[in-house]
N, C-alpha and C positions, 0 to 999 in steps of 0.2 A: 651220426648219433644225435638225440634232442639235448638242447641244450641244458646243460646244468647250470645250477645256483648254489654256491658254497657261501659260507658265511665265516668272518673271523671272530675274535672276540670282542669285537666293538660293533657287531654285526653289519659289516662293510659286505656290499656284494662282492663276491669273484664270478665272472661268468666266463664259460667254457663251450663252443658251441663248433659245428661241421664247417662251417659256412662264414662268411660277414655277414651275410644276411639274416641267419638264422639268430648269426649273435646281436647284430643289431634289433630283431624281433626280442631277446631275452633281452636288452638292454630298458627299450621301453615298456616290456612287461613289470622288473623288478621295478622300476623306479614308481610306473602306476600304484606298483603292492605295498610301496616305502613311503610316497610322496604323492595318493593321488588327490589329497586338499592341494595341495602345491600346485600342483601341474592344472589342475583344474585354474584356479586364483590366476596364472600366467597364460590359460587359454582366452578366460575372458578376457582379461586385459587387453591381449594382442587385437582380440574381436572388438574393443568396445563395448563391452556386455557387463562389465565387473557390479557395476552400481545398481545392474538388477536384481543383486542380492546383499552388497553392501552396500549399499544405501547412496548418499547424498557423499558423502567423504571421496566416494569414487568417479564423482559425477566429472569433474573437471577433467581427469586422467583420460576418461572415457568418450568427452567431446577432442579431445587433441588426437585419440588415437583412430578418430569415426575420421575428422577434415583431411587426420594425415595419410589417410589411406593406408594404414599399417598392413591390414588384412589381405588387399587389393595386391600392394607389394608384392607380399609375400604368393599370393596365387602367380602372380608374372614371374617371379622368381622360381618358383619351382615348375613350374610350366616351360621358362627358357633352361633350366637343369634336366628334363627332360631333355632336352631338344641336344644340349651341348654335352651333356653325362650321364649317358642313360643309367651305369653303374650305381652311382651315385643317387640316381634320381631313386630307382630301386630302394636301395641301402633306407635310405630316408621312408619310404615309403613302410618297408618295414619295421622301423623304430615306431612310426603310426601304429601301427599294425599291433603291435605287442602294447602299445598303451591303452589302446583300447580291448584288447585279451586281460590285461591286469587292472583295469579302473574298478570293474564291479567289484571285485575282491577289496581293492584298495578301500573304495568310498566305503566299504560296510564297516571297514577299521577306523577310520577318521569322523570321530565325533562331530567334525566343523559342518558337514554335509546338513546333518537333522539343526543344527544351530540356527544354519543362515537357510534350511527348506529348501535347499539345492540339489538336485542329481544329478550323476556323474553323464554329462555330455559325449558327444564323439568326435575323434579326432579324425583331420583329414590328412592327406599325404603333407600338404603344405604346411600345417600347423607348427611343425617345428619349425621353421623357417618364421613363420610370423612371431612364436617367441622370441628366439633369437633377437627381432627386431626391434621387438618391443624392450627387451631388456638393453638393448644398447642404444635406442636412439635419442639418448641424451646424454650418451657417455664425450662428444665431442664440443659440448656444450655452446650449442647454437645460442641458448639463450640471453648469454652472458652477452652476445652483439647488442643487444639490448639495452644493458647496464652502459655498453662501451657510448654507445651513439648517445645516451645523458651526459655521461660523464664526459664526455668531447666537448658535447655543448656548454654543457655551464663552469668546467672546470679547465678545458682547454684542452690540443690534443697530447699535451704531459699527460694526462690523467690516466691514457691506457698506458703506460710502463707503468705507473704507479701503483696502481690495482691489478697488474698484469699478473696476479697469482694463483693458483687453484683455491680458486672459490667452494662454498658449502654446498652446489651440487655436483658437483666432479667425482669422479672415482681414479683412486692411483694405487702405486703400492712399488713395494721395494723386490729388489731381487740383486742375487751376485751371483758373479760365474768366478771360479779360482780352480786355476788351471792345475793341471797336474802335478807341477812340481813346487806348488804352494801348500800340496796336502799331503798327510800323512801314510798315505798309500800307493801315493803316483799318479793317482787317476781323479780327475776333475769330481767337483763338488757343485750343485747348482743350489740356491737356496733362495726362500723369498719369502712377500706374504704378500694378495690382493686384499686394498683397500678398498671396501664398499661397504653400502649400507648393511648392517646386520641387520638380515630379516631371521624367523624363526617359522619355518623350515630354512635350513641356509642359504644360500644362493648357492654354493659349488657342493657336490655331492664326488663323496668319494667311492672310486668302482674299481674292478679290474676286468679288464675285457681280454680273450684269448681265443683262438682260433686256431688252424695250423699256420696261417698269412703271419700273424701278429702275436705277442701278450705285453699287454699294455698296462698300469696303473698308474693311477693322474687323478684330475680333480674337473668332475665333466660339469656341465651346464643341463641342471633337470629339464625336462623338456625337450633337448636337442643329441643327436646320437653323436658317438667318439668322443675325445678328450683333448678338447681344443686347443687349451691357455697350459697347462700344466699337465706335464706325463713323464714317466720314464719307461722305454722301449725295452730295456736292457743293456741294448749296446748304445743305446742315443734317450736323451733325456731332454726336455727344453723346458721352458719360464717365458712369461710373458711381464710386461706392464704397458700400462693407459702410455702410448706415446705423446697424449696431448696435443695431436694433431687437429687442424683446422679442415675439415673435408664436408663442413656443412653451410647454405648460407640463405641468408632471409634475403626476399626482396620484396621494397615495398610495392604494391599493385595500384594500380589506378583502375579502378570496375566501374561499370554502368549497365543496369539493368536494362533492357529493350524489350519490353513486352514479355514471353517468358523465355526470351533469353540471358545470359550473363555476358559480359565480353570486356576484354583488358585491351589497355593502353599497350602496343608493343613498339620496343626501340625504333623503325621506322616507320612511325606514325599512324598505322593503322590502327583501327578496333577490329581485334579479333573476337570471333566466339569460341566462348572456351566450354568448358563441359563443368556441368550442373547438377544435383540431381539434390532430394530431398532426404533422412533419414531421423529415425528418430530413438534416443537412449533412454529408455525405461531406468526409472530410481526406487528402488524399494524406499515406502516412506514418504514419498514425495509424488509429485505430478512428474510426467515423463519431459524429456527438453529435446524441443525440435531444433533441428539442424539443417543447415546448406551447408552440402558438400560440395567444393567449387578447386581446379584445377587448371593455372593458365599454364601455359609454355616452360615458366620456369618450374613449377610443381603446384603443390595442393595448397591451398590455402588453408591457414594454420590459425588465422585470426583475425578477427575486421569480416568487408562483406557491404556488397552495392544494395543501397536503399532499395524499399519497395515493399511490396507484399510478399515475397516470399524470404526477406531478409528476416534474421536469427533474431530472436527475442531477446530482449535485455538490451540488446548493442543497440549503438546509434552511428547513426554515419555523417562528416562533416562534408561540404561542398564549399571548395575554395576557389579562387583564382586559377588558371593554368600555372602562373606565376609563381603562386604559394605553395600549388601541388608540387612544383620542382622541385622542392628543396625538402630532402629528406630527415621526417619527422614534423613537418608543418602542418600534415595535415593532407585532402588531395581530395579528387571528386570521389568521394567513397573507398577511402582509401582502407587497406589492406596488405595482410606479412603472407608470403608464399615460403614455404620452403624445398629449399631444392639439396638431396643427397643422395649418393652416387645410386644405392639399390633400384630406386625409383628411375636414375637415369640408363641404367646398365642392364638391371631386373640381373641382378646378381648378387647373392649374399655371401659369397667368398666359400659356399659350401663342400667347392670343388676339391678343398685342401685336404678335408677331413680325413677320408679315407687313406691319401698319400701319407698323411702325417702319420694314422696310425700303423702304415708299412713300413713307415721310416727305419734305418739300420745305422745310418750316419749321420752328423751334422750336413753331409752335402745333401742327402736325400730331405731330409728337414727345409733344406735353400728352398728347394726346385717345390716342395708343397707347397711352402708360403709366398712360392711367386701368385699366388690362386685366392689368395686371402683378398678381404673385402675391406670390412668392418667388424669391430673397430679397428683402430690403426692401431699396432702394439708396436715397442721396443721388443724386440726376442734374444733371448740368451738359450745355445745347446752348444753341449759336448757329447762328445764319445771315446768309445775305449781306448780307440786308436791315435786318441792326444789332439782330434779335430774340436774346436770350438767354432761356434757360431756368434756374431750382436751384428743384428741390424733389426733396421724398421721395416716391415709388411702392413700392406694395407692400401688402399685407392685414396689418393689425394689430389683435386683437382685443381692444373694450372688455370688463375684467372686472374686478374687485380688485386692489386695489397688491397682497396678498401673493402670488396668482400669479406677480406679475413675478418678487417675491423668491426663493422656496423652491417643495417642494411641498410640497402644500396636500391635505385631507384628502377625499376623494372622498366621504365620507359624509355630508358638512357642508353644508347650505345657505350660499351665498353666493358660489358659486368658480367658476357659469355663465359663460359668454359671452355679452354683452348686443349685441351689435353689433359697427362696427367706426371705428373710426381715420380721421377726414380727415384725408389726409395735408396736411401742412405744406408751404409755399412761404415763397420769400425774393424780396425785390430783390435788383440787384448793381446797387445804388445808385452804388458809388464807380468803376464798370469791370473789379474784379475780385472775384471769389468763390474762395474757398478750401475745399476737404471732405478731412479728414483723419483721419474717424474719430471727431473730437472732438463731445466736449459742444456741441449747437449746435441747426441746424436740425429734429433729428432727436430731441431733448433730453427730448421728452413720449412719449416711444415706447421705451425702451428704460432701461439700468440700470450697464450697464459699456461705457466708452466709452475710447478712446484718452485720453493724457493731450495737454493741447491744443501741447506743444512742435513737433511738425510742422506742420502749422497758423500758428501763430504765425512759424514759421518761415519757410515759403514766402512767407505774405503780408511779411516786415518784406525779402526779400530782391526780391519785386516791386517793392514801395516804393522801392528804389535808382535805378530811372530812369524816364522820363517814358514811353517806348517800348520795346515789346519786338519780338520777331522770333523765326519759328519756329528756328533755327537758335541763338539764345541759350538755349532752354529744356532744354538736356540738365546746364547746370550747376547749374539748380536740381535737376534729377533725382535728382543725383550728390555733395550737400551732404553734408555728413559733422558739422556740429557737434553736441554732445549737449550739451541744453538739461537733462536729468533728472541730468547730474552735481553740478548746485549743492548738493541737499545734503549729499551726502555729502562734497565738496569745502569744504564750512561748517566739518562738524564738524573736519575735517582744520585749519582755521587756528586751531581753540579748543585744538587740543593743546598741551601742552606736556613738560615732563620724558622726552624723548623718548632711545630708544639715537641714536649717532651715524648708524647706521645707516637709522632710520626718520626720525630729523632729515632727511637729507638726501631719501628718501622725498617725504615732503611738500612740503618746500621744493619739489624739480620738478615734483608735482602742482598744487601750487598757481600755481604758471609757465606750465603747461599749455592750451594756445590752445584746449581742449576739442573736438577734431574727432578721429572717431574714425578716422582716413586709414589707408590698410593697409601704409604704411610708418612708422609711427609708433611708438617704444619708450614715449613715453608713454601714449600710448592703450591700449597691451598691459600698461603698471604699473597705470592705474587698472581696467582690466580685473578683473585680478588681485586688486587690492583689492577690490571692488567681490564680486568672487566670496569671497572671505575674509568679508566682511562677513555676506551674504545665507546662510553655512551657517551661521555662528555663529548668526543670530537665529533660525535655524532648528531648532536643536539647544537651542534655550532652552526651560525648562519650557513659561511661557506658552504658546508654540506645541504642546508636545509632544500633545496632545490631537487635533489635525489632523495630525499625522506620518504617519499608515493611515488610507487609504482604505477606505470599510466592506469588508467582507467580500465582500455580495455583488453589489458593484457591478460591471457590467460592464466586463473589461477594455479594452475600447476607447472607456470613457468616464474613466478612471484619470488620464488628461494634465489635465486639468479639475482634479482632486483633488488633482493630488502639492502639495505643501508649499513645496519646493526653488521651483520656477517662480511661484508665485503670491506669496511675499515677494520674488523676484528682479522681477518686474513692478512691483511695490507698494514697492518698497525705498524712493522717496522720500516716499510719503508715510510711512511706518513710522518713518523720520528725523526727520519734523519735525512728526507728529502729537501732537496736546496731552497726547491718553494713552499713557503708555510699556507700558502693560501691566508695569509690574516692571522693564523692560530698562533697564539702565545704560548707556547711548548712549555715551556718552563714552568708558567702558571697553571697548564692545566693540569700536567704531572702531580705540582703541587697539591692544588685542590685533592686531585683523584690521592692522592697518597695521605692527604688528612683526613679526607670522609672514609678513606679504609682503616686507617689506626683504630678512627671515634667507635669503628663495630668489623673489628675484625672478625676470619669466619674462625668459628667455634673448635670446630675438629679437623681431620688431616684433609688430603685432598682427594680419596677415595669416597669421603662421605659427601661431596655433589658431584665427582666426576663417575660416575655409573653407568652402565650398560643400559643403553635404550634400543633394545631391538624391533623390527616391523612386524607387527604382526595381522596378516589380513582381518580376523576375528579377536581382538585383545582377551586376554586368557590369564591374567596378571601375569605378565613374563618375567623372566628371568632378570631383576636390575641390580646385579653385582659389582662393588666397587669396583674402581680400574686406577691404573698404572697408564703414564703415556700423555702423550698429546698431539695435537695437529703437528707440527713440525722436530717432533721425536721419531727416529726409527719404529718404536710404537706406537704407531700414529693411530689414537682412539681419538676421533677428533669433536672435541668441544666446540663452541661457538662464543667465541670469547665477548663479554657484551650481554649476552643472550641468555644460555646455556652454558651450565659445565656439564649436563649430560652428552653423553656421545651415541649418536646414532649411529655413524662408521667405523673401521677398524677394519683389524685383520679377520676378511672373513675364511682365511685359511690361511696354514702356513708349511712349510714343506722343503727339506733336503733332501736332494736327489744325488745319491753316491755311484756314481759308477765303477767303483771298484766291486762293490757288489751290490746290487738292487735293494737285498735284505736288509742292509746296516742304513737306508733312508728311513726317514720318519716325516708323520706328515699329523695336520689336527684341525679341528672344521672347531667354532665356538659351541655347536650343542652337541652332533651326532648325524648318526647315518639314516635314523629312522622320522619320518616325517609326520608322527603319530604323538597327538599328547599322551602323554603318563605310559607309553611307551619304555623298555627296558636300556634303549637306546636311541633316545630321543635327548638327551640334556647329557650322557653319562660322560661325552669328553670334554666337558665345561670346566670343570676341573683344572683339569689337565692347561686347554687353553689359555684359563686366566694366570695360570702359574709355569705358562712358560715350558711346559712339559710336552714332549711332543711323543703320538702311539706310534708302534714297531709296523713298518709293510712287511707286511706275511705274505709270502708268494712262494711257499709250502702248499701245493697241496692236501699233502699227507696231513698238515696241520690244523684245515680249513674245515669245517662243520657243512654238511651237505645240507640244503634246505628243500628240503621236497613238497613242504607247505604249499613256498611260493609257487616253484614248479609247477602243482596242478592246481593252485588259484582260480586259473581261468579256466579248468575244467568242470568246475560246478557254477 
């Protein structure tokens, strides 16, 4: 039969088709007809292309993703999926296939096209792949070795447990599994929500895909076919989060041009030549910006680049000593950051799972997919009817040196190989429930900076409240607002004394303070306040000032990793109550910051500057609606304390999977299913989202609105 497209009442796809293949053809048709500004904005990207139509903003994004070979990747990759799953390679190929059937229909819907003078492109077999890449390959946060190798240097190696926190470019998020005989039905519960940047279109699209193999609904990845991170099968359901894993690593290069060749310093003493070549990103608005693309042994060079005439404009290159080059961060005869992660080493994007996952029938058949998984590295939580649960870790994580984890590391140096890789870790859920929230845990021997464990801790102590749960209870775990990370600054607050009358009373109501960051709250907006008073002072403190700039010539779309402001605002509590003050006068600076907040406290609650700030490739004045929550709340909308009380991140979905029956799940994205401004179903589950409300899975046919629109889209 040809595929069908049914629609519910929040006009979610259901698709219906002979085949996987057929369905995966109908998978990336609808999303073209739904989302094809979206899919478009994440092709260029993956390409390096974006800044030909948005301008100068895109330009940095677009040299990291031209050096790092994103594109390149992604053709080896689906090249060696040919080669090792032809099924699969297939399958993908016609998810291309159907996006390019649905673009023209799509692009004639989406106003952004005639905005930014763009038409709609073509996609190749590998494109999704190269998405893929491109949305995750900052998810394991290379960048932050960066931050770590300053922070060593001028603060000591204490300084990385100190700041060892999920920093303001990281993505995480919570989830539970509660076993059967913790719910009200007998049959496991799974629940959660990914924390990422809300962009608008969303980043997870919610689908239902069926077949006679499969009927699956989940929360897929536009762009890329099946339902990777979040699904329920029927009789098997699973959940992912960010395991926080370390599986990327910079190394610093030592280059020298030779006429027109390139060639690196490697561990036994040779100069090698490495491969070269020229290219250039066009910027609307702007003069275009030339690039060397350069790749030694250990990977592509990311940043830096050996003197001469065909070196990259703007940069500069230093020539030290042998001596000085040794020592990493000194400097070096043209020195240079490579980076090396596993795609590039394997030319394997873990694609291999998809299709097994969405055959899955069991948590064991779930096991045996995610042996195949890549990147990212996730914690995974599944059940099934049969009373099986699943938690471990999937993903490629490469044995090498603790200092890799740390910094980078000197590409000329023996010891800095990759030796193998990582058995990933399993858990029981010994007691009926499982908890992943980012935190130091399962995932503990893989990684470096992890969430601080208060979400976590939190979900599980508010489980623990009753005997039985029910899919319909779990949205106010979702929607929890206490903040566990205020104690110490709330410590130092009761050690005050000789206070103005002013900040006397200050404290006194902080101290009163039920600590929930709720978005009608004037307390939660005082400690706010304080809290940002605090985090610039220690900022502006000598100690720190050596980390105040970002190097030179770091690339600016790795800068959020670096700033100063955001990485003491994450780490404020241990900064608080860590043994070494570095010099700072804790007491006094509390102080100060808690008197300059009395003198101009903020005016209204803490929904009127904590607000929704979502991305949007074309700004279109989006949607900035108070919010509830905080970085280290179960509702983690996260502020930048210091900085920003807007929140760029948050729950970009959230979702209960009932195995007792499919039906009684509910699941909610922050705007909708449709990827169209002023769309019917573009903003309608906003609503819903901010207030904690979660819509019904309809998996009624009989219930579901047929759309034949879409269907013959690509026939005109």
């Amino acid at each position: 039969m040809p595929a069908e497209t049914y629609r519910d009442a929040w006009g979610i796809p259901h698709l219906r088709a002979a085949d996987v293949h057929e369905l995966a053809r109908a998978q990336g048709r609808v999303t073209a007809f739904d989302r094809a500004w979206q899919l478009e904005v994440e092709r260029h990207r993956a390409q390096g292309t974006s800044a030909s139509f948005l301008g100068a903003l895109a330009a940095s994004w677009d040299v990291l993703a031209r050096r790092a070979r994103l594109a390149d990747t992604a053709r080896r990759c689906f090249t060696a999926l040919e080669r090792r799953d032809a099924e699969t390679a297939r399958w993908v190929r016609a998810y291309a296939d159907g996006v390019n059937e649905g673009l023209p229909a799509g692009a004639r819907r989406a106003p952004e096209f005639a905005r930014a003078g763009l038409a709609a492109g073509r996609w190749e077999p590998w494109t999704p792949l190269a998405v893929w890449l491109a949305t995750h390959l900052l998810f394991a946060g290379f960048p932050a070795k960066l931050w770590r190798e300053r922070a060593i240097r001028h603060l000591g190696p204490d300084a990385v447990g100190l700041f060892a926190t999920d920093g303001p470019g990281t993505a995480g998020s919570n989830g539970w599994l509660v076993g059967g005989d913790r719910t009200t039905t007998g049959h496991a519960l799974l629940a959660g929500d990914p924390h990422r940047f809300i962009e608008d279109p969303g980043v997870y699209q919610q689908i239902r895909l069926a077949c006679p193999e499969f009927d699956v609904i989940g929360l897929a990845v536009p762009g890329t076919p099946g339902i990777a991170h979040f699904g329920h099968a029927g009789t098997v359901a699973w959940g992912i989060t960010n395991a926080m894993a370390d599986y990327q690593d910079l190394y610093r290069e030592r280059l020298r041009r030779t006429g027109s060749q390139v060639r690196c310093l490697d561990p036994d003493g040779t100069w090698r030549t490495v491969h070269s070549h020229r290219e250039t990103v066009d910027v609307a608005g702007a003069p275009p910006v030339e690039i060397e693309v350069i790749e030694t042994p250990r990977g592509p060079v990311i940043a830096g680049g050996p003197a001469g005439p065909s070196h990259e404009p703007g940069a500069t290159a230093t020539r030290t000593t042998e001596t000085e080059a040794a020592e990493p961060g000194a400097g070096g005869e043209d020195e240079a950051l490579a980076l090396r992660h596993p795609p590039r080493v394997t030319e394997d994007l873990g694609f291999g799972a998809l299709l097994p996952l969405l055959r899955a029938a069991t948590v064991a058949d779930v096991d045996r997919a995610l042996d195949a998984w890549a990147e990212p590295v996730n914690v995974v939580q599944a059940a099934d009817t049969a009373g099986g649960t699943l938690y471990r870790v999937a993903g490629r994580v490469p044995l090498r040196a603790r200092a890799n984890r740390l910094q980078p590391v000197p590409a000329w140096r023996p010891g800095h190989d990759w030796r193998g890789w990582h058995q990933m870790p399993y858990a029981p859920v010994p007691d009926g429930i499982a908890v992943m929230a980012n935190q130091r845990g399962l995932a503990a021997p893989l990684g470096v900076e992890f969430a601080p464990p208060h979400r976590a801790d939190r979900i599980r102590a508010l489980l623990g409240t009753r005997a039985a749960w029910s899919a319909e209870d779990m949205p106010a775990l979702h929607m929890d607002t206490h903040l566990a990370s205020a104690a110490p600054l709330l410590g130092h607050l009761a050690a005050l004394d000789g206070l103005t009358p002013a900040a006397s009373r200050l404290r006194d109501r902080l101290l009163a303070w039920d600590r929930h960051m709720d978005a009608g709250s004037t307390d939660a907006a005082a400690y706010a306040a304080l809290r940002g008073a605090v985090v610039r002072r220690l900022a502006a403190h000598p100690a720190f000032a050596p980390l105040a700039e970002p190097p030179a010539r770091c690339p600016e779309v790795l800068r959020p990793w670096l700033a100063l402001v955001p990485r003491i605002g994450y780490a404020l509590e241990h900064l608080l109550r860590a043994e070494e003050s570095y010099g700072v006068d804790r007491p006094a600076l509390v102080r100060a910051a808690l008197e300059e907040t009395a003198a101009a406290p903020p005016a209204g609650d803490w929904s009127d500057t904590h607000r929704l700030a979502p991305w949007q490739a074309l700004p279109d004045a989006p949607a900035t609606p108070g919010l509830a929550g905080d970085h280290d709340c179960v509702l983690c909308t996260s502020a930048v304390p210091g900085l920003t009380d807007r929140a760029a991140r948050g729950p970009a979905a959230r979702y209960v999977w009932d195995l007792s029956d499919r039906e009684r799940s509910r699941w909610i994205v922050p705007f909708g299913a449709d990827g169209v401004t002023g769309g019917p179903h573009h903003r309608d589950q906003l609503p819903l989202w901010l207030g904690g409300e979660l819509a019904p899975v309809v998996t009624d046919w009989a219930l579901l609105t047929r759309d034949r629109t879409e269907e013959h889209s690509h026939d005109h």
